[in-house]
C-alpha positions as YAML, in Angstrom:
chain: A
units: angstrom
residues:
- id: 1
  name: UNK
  ca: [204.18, 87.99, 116.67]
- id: 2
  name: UNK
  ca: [207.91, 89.05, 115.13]
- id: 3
  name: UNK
  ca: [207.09, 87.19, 112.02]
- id: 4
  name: UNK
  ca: [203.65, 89.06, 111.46]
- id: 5
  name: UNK
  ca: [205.63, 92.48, 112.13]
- id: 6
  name: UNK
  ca: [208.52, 91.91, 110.08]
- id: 7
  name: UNK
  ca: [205.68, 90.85, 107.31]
- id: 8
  name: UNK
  ca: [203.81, 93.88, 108.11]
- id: 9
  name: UNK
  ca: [207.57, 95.98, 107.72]
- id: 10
  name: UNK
  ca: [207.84, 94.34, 104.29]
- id: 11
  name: UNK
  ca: [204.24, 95.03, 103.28]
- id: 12
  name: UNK
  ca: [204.45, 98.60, 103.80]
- id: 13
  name: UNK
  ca: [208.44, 99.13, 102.24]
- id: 14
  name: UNK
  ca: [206.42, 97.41, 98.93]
- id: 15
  name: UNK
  ca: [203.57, 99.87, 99.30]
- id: 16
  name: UNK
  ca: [206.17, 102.63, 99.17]
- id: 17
  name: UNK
  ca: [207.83, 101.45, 96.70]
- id: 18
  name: UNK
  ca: [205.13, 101.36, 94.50]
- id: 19
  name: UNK
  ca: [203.81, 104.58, 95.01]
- id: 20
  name: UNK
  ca: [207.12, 106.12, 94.54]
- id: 21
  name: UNK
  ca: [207.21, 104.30, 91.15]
- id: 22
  name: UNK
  ca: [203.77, 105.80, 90.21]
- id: 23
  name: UNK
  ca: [204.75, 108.91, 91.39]
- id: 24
  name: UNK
  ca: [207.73, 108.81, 88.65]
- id: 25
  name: UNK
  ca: [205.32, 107.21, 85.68]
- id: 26
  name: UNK
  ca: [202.47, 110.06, 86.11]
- id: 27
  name: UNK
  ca: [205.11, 113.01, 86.02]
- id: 28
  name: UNK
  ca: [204.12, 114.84, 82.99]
- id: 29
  name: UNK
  ca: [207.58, 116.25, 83.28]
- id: 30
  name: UNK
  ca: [209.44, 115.33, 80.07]
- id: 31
  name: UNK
  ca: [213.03, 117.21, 79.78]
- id: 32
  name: UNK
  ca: [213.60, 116.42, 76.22]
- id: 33
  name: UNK
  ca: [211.13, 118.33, 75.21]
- id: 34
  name: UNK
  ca: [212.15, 121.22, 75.92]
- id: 35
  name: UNK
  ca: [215.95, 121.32, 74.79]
- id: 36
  name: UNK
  ca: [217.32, 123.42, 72.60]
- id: 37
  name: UNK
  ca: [218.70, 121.95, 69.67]
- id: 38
  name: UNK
  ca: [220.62, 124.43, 67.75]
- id: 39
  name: UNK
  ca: [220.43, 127.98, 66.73]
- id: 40
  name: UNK
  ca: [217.24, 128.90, 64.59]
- id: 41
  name: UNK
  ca: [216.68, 130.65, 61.75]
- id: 42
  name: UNK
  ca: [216.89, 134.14, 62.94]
- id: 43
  name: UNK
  ca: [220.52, 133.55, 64.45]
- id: 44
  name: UNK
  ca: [221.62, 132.31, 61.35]
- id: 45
  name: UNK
  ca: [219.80, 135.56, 59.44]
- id: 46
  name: UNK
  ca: [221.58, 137.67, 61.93]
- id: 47
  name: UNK
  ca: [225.33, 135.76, 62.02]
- id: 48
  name: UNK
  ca: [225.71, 135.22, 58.40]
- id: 49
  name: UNK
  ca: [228.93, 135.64, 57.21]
- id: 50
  name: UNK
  ca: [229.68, 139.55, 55.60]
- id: 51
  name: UNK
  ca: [226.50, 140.72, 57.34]
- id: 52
  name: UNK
  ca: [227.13, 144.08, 59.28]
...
């Protein structure tokens, strides 16, 4: 009887496991996308050097 709940315990820790995993893999989520990387065009129009 211990050994079938302890097996049981283990079954279900795996099952969460694996959804949490899933979870993670479908979030479209994707940070990198969206940084910044640098000032554009305009800020460069706008901060060039002599410009009032």
């Amino acid at each position: 009887m211990l050994a079938m709940q302890l097996l049981l315990r283990r079954l279900i820790e795996i099952a969460i496991e694996w959804n949490r995993r899933l979870d993670i893999a479908r979030d479209p989520y994707r940070p990198e996308l969206h940084y910044m990387r640098g000032p554009g065009p305009k800020w460069h129009a706008k901060h060039q050097r002599g410009a009032v």
